[in-house]
Biopython code that builds the backbone (N, CA, C, O; Angstrom):
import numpy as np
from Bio.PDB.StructureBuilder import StructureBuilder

atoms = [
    (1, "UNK", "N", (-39.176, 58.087, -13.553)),
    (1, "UNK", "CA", (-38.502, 58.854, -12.525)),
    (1, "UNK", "C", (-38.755, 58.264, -11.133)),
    (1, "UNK", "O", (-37.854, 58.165, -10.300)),
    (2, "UNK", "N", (-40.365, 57.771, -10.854)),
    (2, "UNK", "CA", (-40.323, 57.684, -9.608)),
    (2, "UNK", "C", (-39.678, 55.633, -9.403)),
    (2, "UNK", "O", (-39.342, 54.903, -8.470)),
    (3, "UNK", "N", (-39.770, 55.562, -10.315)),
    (3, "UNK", "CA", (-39.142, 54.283, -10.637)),
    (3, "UNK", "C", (-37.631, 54.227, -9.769)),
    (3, "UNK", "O", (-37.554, 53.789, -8.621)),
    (4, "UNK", "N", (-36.334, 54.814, -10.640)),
    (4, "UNK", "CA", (-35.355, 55.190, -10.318)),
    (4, "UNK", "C", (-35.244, 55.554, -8.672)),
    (4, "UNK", "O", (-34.316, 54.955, -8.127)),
    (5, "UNK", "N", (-36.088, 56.497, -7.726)),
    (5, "UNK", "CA", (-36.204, 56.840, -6.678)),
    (5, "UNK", "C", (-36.337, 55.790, -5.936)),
    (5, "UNK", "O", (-35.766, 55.561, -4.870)),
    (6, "UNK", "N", (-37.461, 54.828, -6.769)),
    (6, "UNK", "CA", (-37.828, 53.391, -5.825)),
    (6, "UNK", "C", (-36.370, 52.712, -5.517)),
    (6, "UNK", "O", (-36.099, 52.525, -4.331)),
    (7, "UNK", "N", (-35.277, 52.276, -6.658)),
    (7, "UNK", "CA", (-34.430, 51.391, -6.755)),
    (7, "UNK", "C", (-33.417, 52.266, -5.821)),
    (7, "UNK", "O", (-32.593, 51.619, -5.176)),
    (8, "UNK", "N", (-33.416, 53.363, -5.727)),
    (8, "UNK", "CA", (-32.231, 54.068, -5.044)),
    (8, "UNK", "C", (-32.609, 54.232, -3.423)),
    (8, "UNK", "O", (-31.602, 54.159, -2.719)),
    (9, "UNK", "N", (-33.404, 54.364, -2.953)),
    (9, "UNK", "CA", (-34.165, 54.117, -1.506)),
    (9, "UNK", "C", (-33.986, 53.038, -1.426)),
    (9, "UNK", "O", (-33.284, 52.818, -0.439)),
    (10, "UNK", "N", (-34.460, 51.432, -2.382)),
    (10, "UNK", "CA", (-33.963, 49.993, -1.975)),
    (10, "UNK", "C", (-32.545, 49.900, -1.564)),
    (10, "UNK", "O", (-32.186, 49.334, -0.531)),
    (11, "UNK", "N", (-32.026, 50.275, -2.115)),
    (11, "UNK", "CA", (-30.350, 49.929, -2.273)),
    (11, "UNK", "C", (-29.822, 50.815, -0.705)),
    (11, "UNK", "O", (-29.170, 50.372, 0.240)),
    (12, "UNK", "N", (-30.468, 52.326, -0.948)),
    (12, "UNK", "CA", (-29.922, 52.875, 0.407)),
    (12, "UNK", "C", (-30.585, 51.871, 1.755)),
    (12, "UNK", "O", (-29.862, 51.747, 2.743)),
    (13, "UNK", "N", (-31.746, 51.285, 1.749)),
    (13, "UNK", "CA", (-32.211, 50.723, 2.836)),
    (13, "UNK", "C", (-31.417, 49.523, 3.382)),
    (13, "UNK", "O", (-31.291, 49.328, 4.591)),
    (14, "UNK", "N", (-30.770, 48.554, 2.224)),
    (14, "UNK", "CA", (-30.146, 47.712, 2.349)),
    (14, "UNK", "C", (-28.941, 47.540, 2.726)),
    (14, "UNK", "O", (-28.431, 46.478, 3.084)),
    (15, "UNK", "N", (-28.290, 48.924, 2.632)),
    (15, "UNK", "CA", (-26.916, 49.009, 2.935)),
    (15, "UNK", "C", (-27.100, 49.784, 5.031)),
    (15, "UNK", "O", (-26.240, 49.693, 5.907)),
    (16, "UNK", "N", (-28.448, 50.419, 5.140)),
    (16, "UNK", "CA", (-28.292, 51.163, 6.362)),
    (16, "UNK", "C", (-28.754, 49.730, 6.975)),
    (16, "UNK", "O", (-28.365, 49.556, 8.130)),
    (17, "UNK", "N", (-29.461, 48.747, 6.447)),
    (17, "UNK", "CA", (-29.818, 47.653, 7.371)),
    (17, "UNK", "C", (-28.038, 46.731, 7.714)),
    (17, "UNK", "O", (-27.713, 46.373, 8.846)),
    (18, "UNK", "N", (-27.293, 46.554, 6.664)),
    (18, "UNK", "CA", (-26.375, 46.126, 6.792)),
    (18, "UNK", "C", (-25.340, 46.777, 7.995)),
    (18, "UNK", "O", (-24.512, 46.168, 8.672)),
    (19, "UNK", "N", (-25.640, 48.030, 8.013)),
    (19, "UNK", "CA", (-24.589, 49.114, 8.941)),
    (19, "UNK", "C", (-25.371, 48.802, 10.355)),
    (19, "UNK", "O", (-24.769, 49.041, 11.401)),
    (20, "UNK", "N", (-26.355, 48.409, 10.385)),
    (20, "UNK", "CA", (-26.431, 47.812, 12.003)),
    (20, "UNK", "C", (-26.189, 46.852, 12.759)),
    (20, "UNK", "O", (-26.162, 45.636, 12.572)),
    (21, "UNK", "N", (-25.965, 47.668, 13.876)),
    (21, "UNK", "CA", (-25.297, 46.730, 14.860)),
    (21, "UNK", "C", (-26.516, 45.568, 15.289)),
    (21, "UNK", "O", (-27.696, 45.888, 15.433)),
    (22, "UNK", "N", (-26.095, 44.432, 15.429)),
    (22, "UNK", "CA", (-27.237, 43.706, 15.732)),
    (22, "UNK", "C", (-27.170, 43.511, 17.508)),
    (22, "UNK", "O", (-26.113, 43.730, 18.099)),
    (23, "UNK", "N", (-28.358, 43.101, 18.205)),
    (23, "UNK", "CA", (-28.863, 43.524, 18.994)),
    (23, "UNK", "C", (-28.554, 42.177, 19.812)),
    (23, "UNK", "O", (-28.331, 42.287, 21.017)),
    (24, "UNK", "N", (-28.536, 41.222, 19.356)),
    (24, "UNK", "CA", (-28.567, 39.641, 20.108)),
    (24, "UNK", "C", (-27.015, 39.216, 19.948)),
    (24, "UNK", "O", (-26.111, 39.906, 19.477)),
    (25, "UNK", "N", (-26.949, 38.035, 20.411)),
    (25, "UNK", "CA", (-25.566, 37.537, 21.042)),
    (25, "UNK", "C", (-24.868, 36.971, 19.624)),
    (25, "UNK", "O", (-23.677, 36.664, 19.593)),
    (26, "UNK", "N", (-25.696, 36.875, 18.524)),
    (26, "UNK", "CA", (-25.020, 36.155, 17.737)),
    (26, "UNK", "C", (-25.705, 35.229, 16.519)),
    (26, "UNK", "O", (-26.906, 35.218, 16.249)),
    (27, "UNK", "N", (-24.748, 34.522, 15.907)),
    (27, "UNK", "CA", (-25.698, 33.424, 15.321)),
    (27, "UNK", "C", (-25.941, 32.322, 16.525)),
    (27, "UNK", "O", (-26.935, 31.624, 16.725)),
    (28, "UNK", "N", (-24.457, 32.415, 17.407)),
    (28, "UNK", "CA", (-25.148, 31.258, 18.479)),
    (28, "UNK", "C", (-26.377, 31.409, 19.313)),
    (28, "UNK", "O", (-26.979, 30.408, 19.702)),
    (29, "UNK", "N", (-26.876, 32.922, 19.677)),
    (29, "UNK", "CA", (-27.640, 32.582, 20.280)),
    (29, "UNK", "C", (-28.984, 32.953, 19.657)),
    (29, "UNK", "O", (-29.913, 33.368, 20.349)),
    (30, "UNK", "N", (-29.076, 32.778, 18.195)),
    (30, "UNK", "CA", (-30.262, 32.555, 17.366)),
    (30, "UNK", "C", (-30.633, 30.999, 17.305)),
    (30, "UNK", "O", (-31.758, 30.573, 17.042)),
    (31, "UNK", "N", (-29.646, 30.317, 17.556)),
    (31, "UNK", "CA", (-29.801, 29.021, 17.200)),
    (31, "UNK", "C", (-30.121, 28.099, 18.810)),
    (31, "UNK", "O", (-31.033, 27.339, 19.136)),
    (32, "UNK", "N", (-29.252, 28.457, 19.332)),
    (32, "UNK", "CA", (-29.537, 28.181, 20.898)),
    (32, "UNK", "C", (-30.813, 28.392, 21.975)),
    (32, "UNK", "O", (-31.450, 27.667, 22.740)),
    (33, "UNK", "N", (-30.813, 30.051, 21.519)),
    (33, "UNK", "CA", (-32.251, 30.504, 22.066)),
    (33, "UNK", "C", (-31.589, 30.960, 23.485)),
    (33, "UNK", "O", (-32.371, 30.952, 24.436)),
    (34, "UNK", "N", (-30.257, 31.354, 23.743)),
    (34, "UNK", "CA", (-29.747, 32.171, 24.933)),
    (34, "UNK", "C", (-30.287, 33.585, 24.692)),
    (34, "UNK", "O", (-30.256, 34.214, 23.635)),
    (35, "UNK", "N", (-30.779, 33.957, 25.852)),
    (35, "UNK", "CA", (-30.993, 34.983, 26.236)),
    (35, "UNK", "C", (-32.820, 35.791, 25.295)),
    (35, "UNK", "O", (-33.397, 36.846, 25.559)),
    (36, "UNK", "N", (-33.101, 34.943, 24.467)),
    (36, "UNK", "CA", (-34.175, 34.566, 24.181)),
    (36, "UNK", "C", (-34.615, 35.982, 23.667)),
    (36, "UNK", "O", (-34.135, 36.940, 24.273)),
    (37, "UNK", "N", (-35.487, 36.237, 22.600)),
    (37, "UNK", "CA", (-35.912, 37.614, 22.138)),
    (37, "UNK", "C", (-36.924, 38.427, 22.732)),
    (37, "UNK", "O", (-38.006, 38.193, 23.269)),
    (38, "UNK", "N", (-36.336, 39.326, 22.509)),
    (38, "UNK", "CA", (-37.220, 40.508, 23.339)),
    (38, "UNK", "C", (-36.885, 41.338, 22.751)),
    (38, "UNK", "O", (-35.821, 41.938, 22.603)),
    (39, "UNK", "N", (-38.186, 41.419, 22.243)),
    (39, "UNK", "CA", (-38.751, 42.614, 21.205)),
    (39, "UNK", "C", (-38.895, 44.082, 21.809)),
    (39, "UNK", "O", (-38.678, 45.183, 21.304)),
    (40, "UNK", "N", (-39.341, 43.698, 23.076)),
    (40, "UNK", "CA", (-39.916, 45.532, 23.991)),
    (40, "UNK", "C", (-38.497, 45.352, 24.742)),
    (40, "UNK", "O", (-38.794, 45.587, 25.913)),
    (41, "UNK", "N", (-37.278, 45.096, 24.707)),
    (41, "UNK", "CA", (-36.251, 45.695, 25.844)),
    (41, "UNK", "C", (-36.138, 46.679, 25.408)),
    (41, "UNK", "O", (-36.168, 46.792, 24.183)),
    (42, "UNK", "N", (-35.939, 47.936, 26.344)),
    (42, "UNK", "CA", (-35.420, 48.831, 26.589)),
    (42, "UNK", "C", (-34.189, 49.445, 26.330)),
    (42, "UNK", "O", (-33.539, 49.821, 27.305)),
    (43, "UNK", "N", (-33.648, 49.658, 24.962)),
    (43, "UNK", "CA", (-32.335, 49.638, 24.571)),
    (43, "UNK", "C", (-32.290, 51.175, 24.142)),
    (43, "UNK", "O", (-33.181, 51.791, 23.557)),
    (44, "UNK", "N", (-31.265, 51.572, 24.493)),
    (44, "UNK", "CA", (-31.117, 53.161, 24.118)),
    (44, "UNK", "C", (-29.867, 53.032, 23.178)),
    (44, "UNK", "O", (-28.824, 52.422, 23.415)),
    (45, "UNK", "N", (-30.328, 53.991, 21.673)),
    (45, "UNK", "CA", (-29.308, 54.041, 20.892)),
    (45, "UNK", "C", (-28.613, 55.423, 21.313)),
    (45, "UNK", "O", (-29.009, 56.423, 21.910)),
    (46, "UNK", "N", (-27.255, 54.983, 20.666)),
    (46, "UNK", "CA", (-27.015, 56.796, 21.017)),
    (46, "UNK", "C", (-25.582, 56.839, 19.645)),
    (46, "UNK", "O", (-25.049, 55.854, 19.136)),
    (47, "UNK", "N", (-25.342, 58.030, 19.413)),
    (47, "UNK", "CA", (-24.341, 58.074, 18.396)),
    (47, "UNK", "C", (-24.754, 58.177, 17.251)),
    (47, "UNK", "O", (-25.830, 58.716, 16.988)),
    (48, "UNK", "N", (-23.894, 57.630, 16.299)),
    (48, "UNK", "CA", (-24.263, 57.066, 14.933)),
    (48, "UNK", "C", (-25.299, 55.668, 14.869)),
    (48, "UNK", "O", (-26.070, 55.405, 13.946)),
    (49, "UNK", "N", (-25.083, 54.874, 16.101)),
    (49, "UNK", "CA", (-26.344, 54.091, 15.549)),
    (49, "UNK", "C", (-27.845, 54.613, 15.497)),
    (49, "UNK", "O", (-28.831, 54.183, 14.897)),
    (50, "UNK", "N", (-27.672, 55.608, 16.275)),
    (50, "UNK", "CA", (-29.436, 55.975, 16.647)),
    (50, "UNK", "C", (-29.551, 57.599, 14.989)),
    (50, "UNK", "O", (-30.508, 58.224, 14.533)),
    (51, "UNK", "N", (-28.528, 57.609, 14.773)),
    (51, "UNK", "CA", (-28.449, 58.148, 13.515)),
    (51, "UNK", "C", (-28.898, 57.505, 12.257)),
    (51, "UNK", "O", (-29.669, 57.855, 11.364)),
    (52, "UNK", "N", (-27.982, 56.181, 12.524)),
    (52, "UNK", "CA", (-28.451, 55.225, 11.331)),
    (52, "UNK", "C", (-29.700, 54.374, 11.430)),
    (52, "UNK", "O", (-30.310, 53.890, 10.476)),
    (53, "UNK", "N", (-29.975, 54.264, 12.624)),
    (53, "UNK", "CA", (-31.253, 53.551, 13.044)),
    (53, "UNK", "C", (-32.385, 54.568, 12.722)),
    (53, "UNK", "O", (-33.417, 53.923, 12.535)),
    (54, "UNK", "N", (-32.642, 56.170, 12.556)),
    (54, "UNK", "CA", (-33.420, 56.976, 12.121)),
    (54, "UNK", "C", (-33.806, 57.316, 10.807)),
    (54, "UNK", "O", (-34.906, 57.720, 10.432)),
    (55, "UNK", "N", (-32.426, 57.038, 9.916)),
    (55, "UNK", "CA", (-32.282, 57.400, 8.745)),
    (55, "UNK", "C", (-32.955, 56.179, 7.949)),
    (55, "UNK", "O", (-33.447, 56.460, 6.856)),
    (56, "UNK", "N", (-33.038, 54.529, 8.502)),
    (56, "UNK", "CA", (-33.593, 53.713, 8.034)),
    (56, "UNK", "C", (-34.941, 53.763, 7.886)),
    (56, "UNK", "O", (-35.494, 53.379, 6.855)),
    (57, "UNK", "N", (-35.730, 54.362, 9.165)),
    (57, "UNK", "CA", (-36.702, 54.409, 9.691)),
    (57, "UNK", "C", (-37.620, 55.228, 8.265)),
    (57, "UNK", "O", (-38.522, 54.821, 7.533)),
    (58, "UNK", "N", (-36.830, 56.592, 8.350)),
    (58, "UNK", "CA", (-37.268, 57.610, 7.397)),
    (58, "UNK", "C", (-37.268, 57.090, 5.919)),
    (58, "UNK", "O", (-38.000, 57.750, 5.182)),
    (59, "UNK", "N", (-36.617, 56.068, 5.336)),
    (59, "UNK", "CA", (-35.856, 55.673, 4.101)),
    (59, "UNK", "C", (-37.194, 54.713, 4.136)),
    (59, "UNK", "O", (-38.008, 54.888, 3.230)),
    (60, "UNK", "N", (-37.498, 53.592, 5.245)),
    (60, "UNK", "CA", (-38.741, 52.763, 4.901)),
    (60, "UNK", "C", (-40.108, 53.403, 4.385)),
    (60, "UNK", "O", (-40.873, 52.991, 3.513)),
    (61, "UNK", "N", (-40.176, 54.469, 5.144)),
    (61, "UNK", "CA", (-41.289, 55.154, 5.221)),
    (61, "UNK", "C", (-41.472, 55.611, 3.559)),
    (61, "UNK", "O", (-42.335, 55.158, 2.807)),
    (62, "UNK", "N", (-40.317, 56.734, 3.162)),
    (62, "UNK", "CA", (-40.111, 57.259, 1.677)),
    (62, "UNK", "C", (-40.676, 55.843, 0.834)),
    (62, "UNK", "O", (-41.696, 55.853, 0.144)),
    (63, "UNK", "N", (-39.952, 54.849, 1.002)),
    (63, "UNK", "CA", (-40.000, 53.575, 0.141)),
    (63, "UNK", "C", (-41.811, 53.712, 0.238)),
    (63, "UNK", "O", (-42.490, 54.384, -0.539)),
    (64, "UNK", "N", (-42.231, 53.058, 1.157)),
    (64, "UNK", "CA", (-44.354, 52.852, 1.075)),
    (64, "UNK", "C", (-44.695, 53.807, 0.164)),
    (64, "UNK", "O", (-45.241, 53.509, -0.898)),
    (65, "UNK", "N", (-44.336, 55.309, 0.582)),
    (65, "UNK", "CA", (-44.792, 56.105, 0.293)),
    (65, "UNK", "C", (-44.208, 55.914, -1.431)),
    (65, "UNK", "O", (-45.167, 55.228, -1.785)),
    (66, "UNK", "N", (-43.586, 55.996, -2.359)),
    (66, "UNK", "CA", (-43.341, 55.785, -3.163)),
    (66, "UNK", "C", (-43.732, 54.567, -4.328)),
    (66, "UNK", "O", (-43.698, 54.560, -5.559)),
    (67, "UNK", "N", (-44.001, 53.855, -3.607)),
    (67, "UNK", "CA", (-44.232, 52.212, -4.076)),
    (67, "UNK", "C", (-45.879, 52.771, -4.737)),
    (67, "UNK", "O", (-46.202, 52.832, -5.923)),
    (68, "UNK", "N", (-47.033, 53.261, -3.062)),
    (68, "UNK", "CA", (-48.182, 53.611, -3.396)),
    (68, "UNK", "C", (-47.966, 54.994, -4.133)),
    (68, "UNK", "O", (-49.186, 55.100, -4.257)),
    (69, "UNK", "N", (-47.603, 55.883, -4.595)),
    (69, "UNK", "CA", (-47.650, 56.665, -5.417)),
    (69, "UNK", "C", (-47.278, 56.427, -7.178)),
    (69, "UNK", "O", (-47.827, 56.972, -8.136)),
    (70, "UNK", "N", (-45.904, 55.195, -7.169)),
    (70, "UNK", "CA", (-46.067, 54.149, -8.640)),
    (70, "UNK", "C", (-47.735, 53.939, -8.825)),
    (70, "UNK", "O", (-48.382, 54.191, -9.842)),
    (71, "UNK", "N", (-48.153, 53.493, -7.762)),
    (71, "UNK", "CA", (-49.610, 52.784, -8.016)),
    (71, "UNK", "C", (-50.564, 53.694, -8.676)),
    (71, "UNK", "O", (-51.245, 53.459, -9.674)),
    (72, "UNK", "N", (-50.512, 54.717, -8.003)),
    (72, "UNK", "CA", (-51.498, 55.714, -8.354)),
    (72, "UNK", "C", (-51.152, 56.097, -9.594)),
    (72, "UNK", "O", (-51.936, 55.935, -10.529)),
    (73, "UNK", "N", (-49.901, 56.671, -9.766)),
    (73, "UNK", "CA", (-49.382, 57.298, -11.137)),
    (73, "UNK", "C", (-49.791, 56.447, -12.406)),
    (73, "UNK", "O", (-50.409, 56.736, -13.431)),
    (74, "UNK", "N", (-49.078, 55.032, -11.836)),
    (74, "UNK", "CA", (-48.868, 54.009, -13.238)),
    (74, "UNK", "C", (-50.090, 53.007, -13.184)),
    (74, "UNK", "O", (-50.222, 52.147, -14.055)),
]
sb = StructureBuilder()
sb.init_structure("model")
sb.init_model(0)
sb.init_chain("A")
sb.init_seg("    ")
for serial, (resi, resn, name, xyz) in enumerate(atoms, 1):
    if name == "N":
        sb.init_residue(resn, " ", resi, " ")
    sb.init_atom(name, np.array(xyz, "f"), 0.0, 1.0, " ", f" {name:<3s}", serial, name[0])
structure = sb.get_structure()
């Protein structure tokens, strides 16, 4: 059971990572290095991304928490 839960949290995580908007200029400027990363900017979500950006958040968390409870169980 908690098996099944694991694979269904993977799959939901992968699809809410896919539904985000990405944050940088591009592949060009991964490769270029324009505008350069920054991890602490100050970016305010609002809408559905800061919806989907929460729901990931919560979905990672379930996942640990699940993974170490396989452990314990099995």
């Amino acid at each position: 059971m908690l098996n099944a839960l694991l694979m269904i949290d993977s799959a939901m995580i992968i699809i809410l990572s896919l539904l985000q908007s990405g944050k940088t200029d591009g592949m060009s400027g991964a490769f270029t290095g324009n505008g350069g990363l920054n991890l602490f900017a100050n970016v305010k979500e609002r809408g559905s991304e800061k919806v989907v950006s929460n729901l990931t958040l919560v979905l990672g968390i379930l996942f640990f928490v699940l993974v170490i409870a396989i452990r314990i169980v099995g």
